[in-house]
C-alpha positions in Angstrom: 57.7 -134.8 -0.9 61.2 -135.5 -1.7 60.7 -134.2 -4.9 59.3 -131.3 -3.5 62.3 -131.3 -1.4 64.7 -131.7 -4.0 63.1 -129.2 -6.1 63.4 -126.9 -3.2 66.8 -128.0 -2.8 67.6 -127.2 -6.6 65.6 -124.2 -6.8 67.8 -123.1 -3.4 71.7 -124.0 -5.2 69.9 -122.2 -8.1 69.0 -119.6 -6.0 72.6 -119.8 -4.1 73.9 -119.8 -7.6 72.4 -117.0 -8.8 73.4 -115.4 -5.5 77.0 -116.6 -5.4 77.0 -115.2 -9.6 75.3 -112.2 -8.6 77.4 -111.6 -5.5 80.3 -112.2 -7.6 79.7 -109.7 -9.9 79.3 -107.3 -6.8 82.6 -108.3 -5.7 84.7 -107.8 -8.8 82.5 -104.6 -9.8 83.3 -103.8 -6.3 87.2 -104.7 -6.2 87.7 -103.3 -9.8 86.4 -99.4 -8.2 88.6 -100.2 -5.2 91.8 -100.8 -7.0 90.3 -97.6 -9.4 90.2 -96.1 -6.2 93.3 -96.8 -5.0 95.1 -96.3 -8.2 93.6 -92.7 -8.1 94.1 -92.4 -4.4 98.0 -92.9 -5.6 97.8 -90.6 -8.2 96.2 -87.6 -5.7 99.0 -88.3 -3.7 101.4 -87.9 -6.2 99.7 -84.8 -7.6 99.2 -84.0 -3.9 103.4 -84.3 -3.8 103.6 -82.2 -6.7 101.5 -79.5 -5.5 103.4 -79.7 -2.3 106.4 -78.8 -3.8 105.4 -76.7 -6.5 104.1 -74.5 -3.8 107.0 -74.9 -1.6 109.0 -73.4 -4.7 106.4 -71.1 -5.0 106.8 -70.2 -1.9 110.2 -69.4 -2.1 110.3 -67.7 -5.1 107.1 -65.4 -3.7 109.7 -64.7 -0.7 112.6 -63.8 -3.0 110.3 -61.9 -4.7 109.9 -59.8 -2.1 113.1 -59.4 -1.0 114.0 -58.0 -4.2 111.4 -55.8 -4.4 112.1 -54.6 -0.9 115.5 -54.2 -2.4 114.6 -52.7 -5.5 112.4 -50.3 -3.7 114.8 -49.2 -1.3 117.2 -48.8 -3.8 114.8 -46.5 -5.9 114.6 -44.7 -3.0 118.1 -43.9 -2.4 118.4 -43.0 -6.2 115.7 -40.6 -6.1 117.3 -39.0 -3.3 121.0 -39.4 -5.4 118.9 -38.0 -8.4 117.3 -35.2 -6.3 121.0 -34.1 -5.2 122.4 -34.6 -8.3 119.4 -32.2 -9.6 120.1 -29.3 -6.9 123.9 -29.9 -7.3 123.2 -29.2 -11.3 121.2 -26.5 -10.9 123.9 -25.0 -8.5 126.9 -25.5 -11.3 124.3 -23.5 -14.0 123.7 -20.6 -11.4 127.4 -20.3 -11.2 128.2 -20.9 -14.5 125.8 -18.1 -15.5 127.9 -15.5 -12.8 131.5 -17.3 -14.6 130.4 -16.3 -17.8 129.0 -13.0 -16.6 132.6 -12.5 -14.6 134.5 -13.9 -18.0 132.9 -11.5 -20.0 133.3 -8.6 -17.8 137.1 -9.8 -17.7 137.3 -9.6 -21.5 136.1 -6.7 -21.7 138.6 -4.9 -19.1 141.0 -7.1 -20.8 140.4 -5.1 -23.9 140.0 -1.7 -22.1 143.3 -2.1 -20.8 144.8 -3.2 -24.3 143.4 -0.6 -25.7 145.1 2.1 -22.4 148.5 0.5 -23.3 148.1 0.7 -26.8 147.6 4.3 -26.4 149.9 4.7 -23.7 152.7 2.7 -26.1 151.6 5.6 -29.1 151.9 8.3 -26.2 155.6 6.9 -24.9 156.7 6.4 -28.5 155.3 10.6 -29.4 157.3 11.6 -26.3 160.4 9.5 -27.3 160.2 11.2 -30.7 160.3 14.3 -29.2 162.7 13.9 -26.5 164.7 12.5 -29.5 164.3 15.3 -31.7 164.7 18.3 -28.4 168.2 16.2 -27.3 169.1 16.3 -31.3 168.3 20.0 -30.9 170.1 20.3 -28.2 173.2 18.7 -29.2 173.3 20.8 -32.5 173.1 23.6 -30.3 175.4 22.9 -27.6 177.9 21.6 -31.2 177.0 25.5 -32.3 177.5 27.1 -29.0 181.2 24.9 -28.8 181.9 26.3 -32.2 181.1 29.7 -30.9 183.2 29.3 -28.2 185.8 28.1 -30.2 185.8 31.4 -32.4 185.3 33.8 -29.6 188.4 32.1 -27.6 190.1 32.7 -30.4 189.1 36.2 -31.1 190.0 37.0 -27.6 193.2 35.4 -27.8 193.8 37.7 -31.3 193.0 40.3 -29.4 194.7 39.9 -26.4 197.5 38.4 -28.4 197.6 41.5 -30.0 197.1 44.5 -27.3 199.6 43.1 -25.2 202.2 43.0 -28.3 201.1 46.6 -28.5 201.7 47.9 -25.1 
């Protein structure tokens, strides 16, 4: 019986061996996933950090981003309304343009009317000057003819009177 006994006894460390190997095996299969585990568990977390802060920066851009295009789109608004002035303003300055040329030529052209008036006027005055020139020339060879006249019959008379009262 004791050798039944011992061979139960052996065949039990065997078994407790096996047991103790096997269970061994379980353990450091077991450990190794765990430190796997916690070495990826780290590495989440890390990436997990990352994320984090990538998106905070995300975050912030995406709000800058809208602030600038808030801005941006209120300041396209204000310069399609500057544009849309600008425009009426434009076509305003060629409406009037139009009327200055309109008025310019119109200017030009009694400009060159009234050249023309004083041209002829200027021909006119000069004619008259001519003839005023040529009646005083007349005139003063006729008031020089009727002194000369004079002249004689003041003499004449003088002969005669001169003479009449030398008679009497």
């Amino acid at each position: 019986m004791q050798s039944k006994l011992t061979f139960l006894n052996l065949a039990g460390v065997a078994a407790l061996a096996v047991l103790c190997v096997f269970q061994w095996k379980q353990n450091t299969t077991l450990h190794q996933k765990n430190l796997e585990s916690e070495k990826n568990g780290r590495e989440q977390s890390e990436k997990l950090q990352e994320q984090k802060l990538q998106l905070d920066g995300l975050q912030t851009d995406l709000t800058r981003f809208k602030e600038q295009f808030a801005s941006a789109n209120k300041d396209s608004r204000e310069n399609s309304a500057l544009l849309k002035t600008a425009q009426r303003v434009n076509q305003e300055l060629l409406v009037q343009t139009g009327q200055l040329r309109t008025s310019l030529s119109n200017w030009v052209q009694a400009a060159s009317d009234r050249d023309t008036r004083i041209s002829e006027a200027n021909n006119q005055i000069a004619k008259l000057s001519r003839e005023l020139n040529s009646t005083v020339e007349k005139y003063n060879l006729l008031a020089s003819n009727y002194n000369v006249v004079v002249t004689q019959l003041t003499q004449l008379n003088q002969i005669k009177v001169g003479g009449q009262t030398k008679d009497k």
